[in-house]
N, C-alpha and C positions, 0 to 999 in steps of 0.2 A: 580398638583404642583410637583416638583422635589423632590426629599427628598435630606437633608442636609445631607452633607457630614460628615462620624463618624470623631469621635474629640478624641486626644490622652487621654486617661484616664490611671490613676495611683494611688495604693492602699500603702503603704507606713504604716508601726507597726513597733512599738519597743518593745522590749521584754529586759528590764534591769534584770528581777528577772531573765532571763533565760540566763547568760553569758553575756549579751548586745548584745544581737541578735539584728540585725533589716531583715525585709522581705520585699519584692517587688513583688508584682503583675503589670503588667503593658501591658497595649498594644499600640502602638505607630505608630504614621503615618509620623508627622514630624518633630519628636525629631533627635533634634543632639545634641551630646555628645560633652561637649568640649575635648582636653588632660586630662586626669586627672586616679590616684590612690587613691585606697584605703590601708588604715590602714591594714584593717581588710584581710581576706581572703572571697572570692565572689566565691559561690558555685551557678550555674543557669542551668535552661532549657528555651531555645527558642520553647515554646510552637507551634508557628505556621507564615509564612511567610519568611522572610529574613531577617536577620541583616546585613550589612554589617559596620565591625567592624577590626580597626586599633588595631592588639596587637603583642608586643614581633617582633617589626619589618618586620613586614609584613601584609596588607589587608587582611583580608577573608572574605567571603562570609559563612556566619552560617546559615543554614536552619532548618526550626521544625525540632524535634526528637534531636538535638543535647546538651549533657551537655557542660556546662559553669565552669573551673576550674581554677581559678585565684591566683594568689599569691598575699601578702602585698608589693605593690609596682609596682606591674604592671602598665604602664604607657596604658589607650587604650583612644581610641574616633570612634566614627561615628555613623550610622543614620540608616533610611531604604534599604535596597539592591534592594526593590523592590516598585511599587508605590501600593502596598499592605499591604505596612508596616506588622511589627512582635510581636509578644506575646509572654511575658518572665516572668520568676518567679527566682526571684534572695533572695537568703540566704547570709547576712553579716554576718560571726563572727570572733571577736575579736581574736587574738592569744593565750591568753589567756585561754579561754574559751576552744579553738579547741584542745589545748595542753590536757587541762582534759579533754574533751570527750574522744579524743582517746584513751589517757591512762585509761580512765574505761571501754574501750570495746574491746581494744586488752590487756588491765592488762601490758602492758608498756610507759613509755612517750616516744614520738619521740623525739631525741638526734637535731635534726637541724628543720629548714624548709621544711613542706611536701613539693613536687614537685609532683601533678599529672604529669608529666609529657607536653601535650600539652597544649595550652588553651581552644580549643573545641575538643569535641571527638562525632563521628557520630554513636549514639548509642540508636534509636528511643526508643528499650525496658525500658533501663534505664532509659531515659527522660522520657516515660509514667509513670514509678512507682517515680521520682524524682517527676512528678507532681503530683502524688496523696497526696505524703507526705507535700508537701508543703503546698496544699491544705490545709491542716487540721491543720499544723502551723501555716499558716496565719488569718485562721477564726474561728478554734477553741475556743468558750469562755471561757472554761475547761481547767484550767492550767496543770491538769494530758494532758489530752489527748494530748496538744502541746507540753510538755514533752517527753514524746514517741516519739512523731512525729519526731521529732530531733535528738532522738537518733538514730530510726528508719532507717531515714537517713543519717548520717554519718556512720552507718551499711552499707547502702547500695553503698554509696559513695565508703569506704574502701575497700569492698569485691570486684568491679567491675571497678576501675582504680588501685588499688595498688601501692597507694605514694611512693614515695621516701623520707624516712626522713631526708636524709644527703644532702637535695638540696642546692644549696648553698643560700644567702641572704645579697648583699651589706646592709651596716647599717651605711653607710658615714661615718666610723671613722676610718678609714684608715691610712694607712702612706703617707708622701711628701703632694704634693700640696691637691689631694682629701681630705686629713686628716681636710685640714683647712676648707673644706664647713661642716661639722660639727656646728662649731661655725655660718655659715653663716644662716643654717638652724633653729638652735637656738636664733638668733638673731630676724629674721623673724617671729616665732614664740609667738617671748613676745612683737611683736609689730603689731599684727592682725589689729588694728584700725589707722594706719600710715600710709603716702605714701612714703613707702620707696626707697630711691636711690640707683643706681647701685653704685654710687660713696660710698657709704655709707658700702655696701654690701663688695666692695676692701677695705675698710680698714680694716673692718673684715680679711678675708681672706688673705690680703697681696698680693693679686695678680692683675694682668690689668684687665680691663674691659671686653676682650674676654677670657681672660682665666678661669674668677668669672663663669661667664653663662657656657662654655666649661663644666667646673669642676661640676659646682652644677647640669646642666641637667647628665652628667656621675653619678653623684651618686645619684641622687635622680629620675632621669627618665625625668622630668621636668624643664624647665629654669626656672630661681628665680620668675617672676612675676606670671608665671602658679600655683606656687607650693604657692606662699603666699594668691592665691584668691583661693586655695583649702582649706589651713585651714581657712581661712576667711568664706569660706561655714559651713564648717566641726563647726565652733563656732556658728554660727547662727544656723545649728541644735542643738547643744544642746541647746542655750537659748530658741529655739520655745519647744523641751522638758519640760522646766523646769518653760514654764507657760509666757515665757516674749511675748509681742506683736509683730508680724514681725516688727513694724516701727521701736521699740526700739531696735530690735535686728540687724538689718541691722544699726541704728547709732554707734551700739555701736561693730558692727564688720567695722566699717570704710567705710561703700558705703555711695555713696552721698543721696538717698534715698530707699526707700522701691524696686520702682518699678524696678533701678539700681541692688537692691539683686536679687530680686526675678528671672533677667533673667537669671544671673550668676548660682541661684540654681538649676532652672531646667535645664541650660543647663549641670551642672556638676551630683546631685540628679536623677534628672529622673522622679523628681513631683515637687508639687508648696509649697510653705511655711506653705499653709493653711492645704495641706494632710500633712505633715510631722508633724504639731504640731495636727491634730487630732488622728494619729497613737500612 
């Protein structure tokens, strides 16, 4: 008999006592990513295969051994590079969080936004010790030992790309027209469970219809619809966090049913509702 063909599996923790870390284990065949950023800052190693992955304007093709160093805001998307698909181990954390690690391991805070500089760097040594550590953050039962483990690695992180603190960080509140997707993004926001209109979006803003999208993708990475079914995910994980049922949390982030969330989350997460609320 043939043997069945492997199926994308994804391992998905949160780690609240520890800064609001979350971790990703994953191996992937025929995940696609939709557009989409994070909050947070995405620390990763492409374990093994090929990602081919849209960032920072321009395609690339990320092979094993390569780290993963992302900023709050990065706009990426894509899939497998190869019909091999690839295995990846992703670190989320908050800015917050990253701001005090650093300052308790270099003994000062960064003044701006780290900037590793590129978003992959082809750096096999590094990624074999990024996965060891990982490793042991992600499965460790032992709250010390995952503790380390994180320190461990943002050690390791620090010592072997050497950020930039003073990178720069749009934050959409700008002056002239950008100033005003601010409010648009705001608006968006306190309305996660609504279908909101573009029309709706310009009278926020004050401005035409092409120049609302122009303006909010310039400052937020994103055109309005992309960026509002990101926090729209982004709240359905917390509610699967905090114990509520995918069905109730998909009504009450505004999709028409469960099954409607659920594709949207894997295609933005990188797992299913049910890993995300057992992590």
């Amino acid at each position: 008999m043939p043997q069945p063909r492997p199926r994308d599996t994804a391992s998905l923790r949160s780690r609240p006592e520890l800064f609001g870390i979350e971790t990703l284990q994953a191996r992937y065949l025929s995940q696609s990513f939709k557009p989409h950023a994070h909050d947070d800052y995405l620390f990763g190693v492409i374990e093994g295969g090929v990602h081919a992955v849209w960032c920072r304007g321009e395609m690339h093709r990320v092979p094993g051994g390569s780290v993963v160093t992302m900023r709050p805001g990065d706009v990426h998307h894509g899939g497998a590079g190869d019909e091999g698909g690839w295995r990846q181990r992703m670190l989320y954390i908050p800015e917050a969080g990253l701001r005090e690690l650093v300052a308790d391991i270099t003994g000062r805070a960064p003044r701006g936004t780290l900037d590793f500089g590129a978003a992959f760097h082809a750096q096999p040594a590094l990624g074999h010790r990024f996965a060891a550590l990982h490793a042991r953050l992600h499965d460790a039962p032992e709250a010390l030992v995952r503790d380390e483990a994180l320190v461990a690695l943002m050690r390791l992180l620090l010592a072997g790309l050497a950020p930039d603190p003073d990178g720069p960080r749009p934050d959409g509140r700008g002056s002239g027209a950008d100033g005003r997707i601010a409010d648009a993004v705001d608006y968006l926001g306190a309305r996660l469970d609504e279908d909101v209109s573009l029309a709706e979006l310009c009278g926020v803003t004050g401005l035409g219809r092409r120049q609302t999208i122009e303006a909010f993708r310039r400052v937020t990475g994103l055109p309005p619809h992309a960026w509002h079914l990101q926090a729209r995910i982004a709240h359905v994980k917390r509610l699967l966090r905090a114990g509520v049922a995918p069905a109730a949390a998909a009504a009450e982030a505004g999709f028409a049913d469960q099954s409607h969330m659920g594709r949207h989350f894997r295609a933005i997460v990188g797992a299913t509702p049910a890993a995300c609320a057992r992590g």
